[in-house]
Kinemage of the C-alpha trace (Angstrom):
@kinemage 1
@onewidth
@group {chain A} dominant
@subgroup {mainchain}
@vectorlist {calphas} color= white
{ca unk a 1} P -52.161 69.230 -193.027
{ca unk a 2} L -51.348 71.724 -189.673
{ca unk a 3} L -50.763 70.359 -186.576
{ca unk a 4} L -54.080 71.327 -185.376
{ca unk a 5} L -55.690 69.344 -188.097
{ca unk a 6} L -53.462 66.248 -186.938
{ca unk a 7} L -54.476 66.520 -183.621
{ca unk a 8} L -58.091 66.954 -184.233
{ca unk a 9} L -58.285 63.672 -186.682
{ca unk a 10} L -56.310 61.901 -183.637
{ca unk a 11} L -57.551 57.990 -183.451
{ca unk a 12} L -57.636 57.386 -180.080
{ca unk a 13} L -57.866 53.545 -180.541
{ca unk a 14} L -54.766 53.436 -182.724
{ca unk a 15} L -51.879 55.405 -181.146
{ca unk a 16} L -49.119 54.161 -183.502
{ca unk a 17} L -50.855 55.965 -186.299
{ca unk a 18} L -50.718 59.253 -184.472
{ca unk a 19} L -48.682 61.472 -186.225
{ca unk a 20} L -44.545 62.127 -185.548
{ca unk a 21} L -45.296 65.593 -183.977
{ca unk a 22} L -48.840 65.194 -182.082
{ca unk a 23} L -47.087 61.581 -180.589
{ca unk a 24} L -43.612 63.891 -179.691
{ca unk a 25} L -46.055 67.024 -177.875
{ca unk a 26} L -47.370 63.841 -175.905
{ca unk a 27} L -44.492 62.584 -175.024
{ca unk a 28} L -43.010 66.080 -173.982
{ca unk a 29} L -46.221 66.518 -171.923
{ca unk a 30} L -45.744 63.323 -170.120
{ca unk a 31} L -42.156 63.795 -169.106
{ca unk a 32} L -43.331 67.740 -167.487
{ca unk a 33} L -46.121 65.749 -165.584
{ca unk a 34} L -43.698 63.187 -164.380
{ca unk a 35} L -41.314 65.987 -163.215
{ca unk a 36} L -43.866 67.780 -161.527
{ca unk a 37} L -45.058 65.233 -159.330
{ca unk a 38} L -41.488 64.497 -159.200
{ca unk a 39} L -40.441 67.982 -157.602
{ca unk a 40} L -43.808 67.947 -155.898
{ca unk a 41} L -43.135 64.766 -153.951
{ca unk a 42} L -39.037 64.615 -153.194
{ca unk a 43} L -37.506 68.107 -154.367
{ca unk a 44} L -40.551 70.015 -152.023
{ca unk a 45} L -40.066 67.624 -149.023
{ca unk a 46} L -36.252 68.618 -149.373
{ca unk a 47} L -36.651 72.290 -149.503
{ca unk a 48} L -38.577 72.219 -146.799
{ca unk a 49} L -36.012 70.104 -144.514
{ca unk a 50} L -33.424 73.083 -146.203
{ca unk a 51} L -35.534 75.598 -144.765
{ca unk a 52} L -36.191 74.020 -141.495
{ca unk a 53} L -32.295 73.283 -141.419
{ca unk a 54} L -31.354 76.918 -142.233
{ca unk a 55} L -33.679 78.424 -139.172
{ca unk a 56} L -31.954 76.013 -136.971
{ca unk a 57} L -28.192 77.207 -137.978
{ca unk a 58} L -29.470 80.639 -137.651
{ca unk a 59} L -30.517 80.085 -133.781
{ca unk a 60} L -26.963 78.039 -133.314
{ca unk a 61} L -25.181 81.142 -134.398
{ca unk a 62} L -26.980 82.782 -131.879
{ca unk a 63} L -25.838 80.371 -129.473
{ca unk a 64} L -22.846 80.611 -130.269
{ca unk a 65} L -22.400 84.374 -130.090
{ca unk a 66} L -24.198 84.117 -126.415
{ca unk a 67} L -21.699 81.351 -125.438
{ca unk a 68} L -18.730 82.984 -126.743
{ca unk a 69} L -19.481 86.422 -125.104
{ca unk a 70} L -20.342 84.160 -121.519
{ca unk a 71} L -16.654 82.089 -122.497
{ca unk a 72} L -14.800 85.584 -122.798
{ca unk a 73} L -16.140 87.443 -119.332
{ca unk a 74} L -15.844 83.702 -117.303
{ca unk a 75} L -12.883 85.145 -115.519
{ca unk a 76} L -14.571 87.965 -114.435
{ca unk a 77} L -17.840 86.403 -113.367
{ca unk a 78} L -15.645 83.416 -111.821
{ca unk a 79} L -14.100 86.704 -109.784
{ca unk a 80} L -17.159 87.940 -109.353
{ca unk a 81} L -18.629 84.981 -107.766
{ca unk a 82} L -15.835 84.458 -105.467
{ca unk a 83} L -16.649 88.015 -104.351
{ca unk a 84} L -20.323 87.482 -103.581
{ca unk a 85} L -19.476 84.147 -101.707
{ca unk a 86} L -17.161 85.966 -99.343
{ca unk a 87} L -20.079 89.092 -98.838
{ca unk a 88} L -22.456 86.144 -98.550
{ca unk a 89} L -20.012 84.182 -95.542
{ca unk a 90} L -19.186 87.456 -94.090
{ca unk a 91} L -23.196 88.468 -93.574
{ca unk a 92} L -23.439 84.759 -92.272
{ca unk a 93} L -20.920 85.325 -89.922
{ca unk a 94} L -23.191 88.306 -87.924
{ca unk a 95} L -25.928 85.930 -87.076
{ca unk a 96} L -25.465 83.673 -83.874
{ca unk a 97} L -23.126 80.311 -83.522
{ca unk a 98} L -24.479 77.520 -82.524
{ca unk a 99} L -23.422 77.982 -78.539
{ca unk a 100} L -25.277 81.827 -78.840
{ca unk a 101} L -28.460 80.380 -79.979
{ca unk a 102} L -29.769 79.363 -76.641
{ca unk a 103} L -28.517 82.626 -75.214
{ca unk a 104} L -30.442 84.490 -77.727
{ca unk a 105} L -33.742 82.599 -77.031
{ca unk a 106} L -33.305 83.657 -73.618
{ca unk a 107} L -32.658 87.207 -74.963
{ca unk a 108} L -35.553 87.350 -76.842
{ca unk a 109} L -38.088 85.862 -74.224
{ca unk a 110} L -36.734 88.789 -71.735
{ca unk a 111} L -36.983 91.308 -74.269
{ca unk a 112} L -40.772 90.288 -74.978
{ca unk a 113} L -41.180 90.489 -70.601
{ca unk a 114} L -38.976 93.958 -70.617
{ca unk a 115} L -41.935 95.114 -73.146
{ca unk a 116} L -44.724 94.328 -71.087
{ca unk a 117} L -45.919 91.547 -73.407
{ca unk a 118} L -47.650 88.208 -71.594
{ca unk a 119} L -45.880 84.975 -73.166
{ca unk a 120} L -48.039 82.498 -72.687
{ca unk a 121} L -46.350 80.257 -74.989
{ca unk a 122} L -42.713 80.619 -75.940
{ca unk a 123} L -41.347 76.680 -77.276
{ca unk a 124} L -38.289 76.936 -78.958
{ca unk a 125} L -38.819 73.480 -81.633
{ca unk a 126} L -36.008 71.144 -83.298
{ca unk a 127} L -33.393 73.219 -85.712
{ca unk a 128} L -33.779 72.543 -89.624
{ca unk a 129} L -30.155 73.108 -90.993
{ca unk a 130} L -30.117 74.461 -94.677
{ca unk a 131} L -26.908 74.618 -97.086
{ca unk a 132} L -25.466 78.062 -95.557
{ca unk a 133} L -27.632 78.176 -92.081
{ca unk a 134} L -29.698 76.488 -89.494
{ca unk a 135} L -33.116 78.255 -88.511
{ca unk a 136} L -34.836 77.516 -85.358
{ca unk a 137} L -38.592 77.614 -85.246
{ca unk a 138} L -40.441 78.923 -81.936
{ca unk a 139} L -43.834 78.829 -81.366
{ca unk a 140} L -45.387 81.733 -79.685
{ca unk a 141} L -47.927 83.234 -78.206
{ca unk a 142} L -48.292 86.175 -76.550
{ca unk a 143} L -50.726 89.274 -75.383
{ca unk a 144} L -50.117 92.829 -75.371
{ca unk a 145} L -50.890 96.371 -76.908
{ca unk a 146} L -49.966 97.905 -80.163
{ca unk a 147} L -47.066 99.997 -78.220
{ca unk a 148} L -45.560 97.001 -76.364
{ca unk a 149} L -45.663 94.905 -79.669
{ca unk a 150} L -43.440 97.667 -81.389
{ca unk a 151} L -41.245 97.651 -78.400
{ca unk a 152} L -40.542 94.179 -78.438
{ca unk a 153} L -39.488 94.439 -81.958
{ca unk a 154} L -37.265 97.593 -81.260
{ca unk a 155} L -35.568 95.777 -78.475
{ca unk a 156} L -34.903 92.697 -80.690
{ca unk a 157} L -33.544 94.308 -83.733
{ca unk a 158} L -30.844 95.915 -80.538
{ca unk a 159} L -29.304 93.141 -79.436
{ca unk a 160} L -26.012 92.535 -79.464
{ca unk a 161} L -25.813 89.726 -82.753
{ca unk a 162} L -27.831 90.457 -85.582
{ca unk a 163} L -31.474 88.330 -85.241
{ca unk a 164} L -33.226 87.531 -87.789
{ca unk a 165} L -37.267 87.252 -87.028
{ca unk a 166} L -39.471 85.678 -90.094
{ca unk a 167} L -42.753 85.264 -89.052
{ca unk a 168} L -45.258 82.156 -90.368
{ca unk a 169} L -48.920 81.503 -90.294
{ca unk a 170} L -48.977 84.246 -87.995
{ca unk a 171} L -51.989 85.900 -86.639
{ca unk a 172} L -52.464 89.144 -84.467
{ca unk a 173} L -55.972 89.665 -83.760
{ca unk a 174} L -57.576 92.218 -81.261
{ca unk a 175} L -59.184 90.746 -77.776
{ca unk a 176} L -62.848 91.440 -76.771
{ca unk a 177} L -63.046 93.722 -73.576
{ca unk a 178} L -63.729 92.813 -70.031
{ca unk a 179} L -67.179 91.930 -69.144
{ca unk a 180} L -68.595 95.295 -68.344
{ca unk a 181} L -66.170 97.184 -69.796
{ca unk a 182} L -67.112 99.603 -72.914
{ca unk a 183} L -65.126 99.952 -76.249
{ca unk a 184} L -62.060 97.525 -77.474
{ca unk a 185} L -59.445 96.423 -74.698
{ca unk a 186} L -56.743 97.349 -76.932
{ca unk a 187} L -55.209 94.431 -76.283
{ca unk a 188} L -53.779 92.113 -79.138
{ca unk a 189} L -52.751 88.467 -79.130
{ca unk a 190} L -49.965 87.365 -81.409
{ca unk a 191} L -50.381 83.333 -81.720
{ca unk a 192} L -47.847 81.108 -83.903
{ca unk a 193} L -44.309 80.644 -85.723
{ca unk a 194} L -41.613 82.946 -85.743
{ca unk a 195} L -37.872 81.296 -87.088
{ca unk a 196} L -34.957 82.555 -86.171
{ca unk a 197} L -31.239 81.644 -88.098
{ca unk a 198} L -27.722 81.424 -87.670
{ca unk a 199} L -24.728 79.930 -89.428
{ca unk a 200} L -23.278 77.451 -89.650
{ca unk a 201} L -19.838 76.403 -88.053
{ca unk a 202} L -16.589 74.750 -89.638
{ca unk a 203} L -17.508 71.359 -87.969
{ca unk a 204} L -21.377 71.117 -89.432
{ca unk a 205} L -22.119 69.848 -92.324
{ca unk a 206} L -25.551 71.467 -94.265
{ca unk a 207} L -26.948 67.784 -94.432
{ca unk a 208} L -26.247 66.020 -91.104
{ca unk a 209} L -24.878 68.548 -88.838
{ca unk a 210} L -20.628 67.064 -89.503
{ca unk a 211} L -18.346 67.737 -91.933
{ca unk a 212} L -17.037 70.849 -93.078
{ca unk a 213} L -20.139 73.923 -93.443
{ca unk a 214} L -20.228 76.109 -96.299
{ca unk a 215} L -21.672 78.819 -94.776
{ca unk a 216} L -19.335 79.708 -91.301
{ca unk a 217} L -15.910 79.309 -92.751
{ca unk a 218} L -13.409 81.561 -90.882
């Protein structure tokens, strides 16, 4: 009798009688089920972690290789540095000290007069010291044409010391003409913020105003 003849005359409700080679065929069968769900369930979750694993060694290499080229030019960008911090101290150094700054608010009020501008409001407020410099906010307001306005700017950026202007919430807007009077007046009014800077000196510090300042070393 074949094997196929076994298996079809199989009596399912007496499994010791099977046959030697239909009841080893199950038996083989059941152990490559059992390893299938076996690989399925642990050797797949593993490979996975492996793979997972291997894409983060790849992006520490690359790490590394960035690190190592950083670890190899640190001398020069340490010199490098070191160079920029003295550029930075020397281009501090060109704005006003402290004992200029009120001479330069009285420099730049006359220069806005020599230009034929109207101040109308001119209020130098409290100083806001920052890590390398101090800036001093004024609040202004003032009238004049298009001409004068470009003047006053031309006369600033000559003074003596280096000023720095930075202008916020700013607005410039044209005034209506005389009653009776045809066309524009040409006149503008500049109304709001303007800060100026300077640095700081060996005796300020960048958080209280004492200590030794980063910026104004000599």
């Amino acid at each position: 009798m074949s094997f196929i003849d076994d298996f079809r005359n199989l009596d399912r409700n007496n499994i010791g009688a099977w046959p030697q080679s239909v009841k080893t065929t199950f038996t083989v069968l059941a152990l490559v089920v059992i390893l299938f769900f076996g690989w399925w369930f642990k050797v797949s979750g593993q490979q996975n972690q492996l793979t997972s694993l291997a894409a983060q060694e790849d992006q520490l290499k690359q790490q590394f290789v960035k690190e190592q080229a950083r670890a190899v030019n640190l001398e020069a960008l340490k010199k490098q540095l070191g160079e920029m911090q003295d550029m930075l101290r020397q281009m501090l150094r060109q704005l006003p000290s402290k004992t200029e700054m009120p001479e330069l608010l009285v420099d730049i009020s006359q220069t806005a007069l020599s230009a034929g501008l109207q101040t109308d409001l001119f209020q130098p407020e409290p100083e806001s010291v920052k890590e390398f410099y101090a800036e001093k906010p004024i609040k202004l307001k003032m009238i004049g044409t298009y001409n004068q306005f470009g003047t006053f700017i031309s006369g600033v950026a000559s003074l003596p010391r280096v000023v720095i202007l930075t202008m916020h919430n700013v607005s410039l807007t044209p005034l209506p003409a005389a009653a009776g009077s045809k066309g524009p007046s040409g006149l503008l009014q500049l109304e709001g913020t303007v800060r100026t800077y300077r640095y700081l000196e060996d005796n300020e510090d960048s958080k209280n105003g004492t200590g030794t300042g980063k910026g104004g070393g000599k």
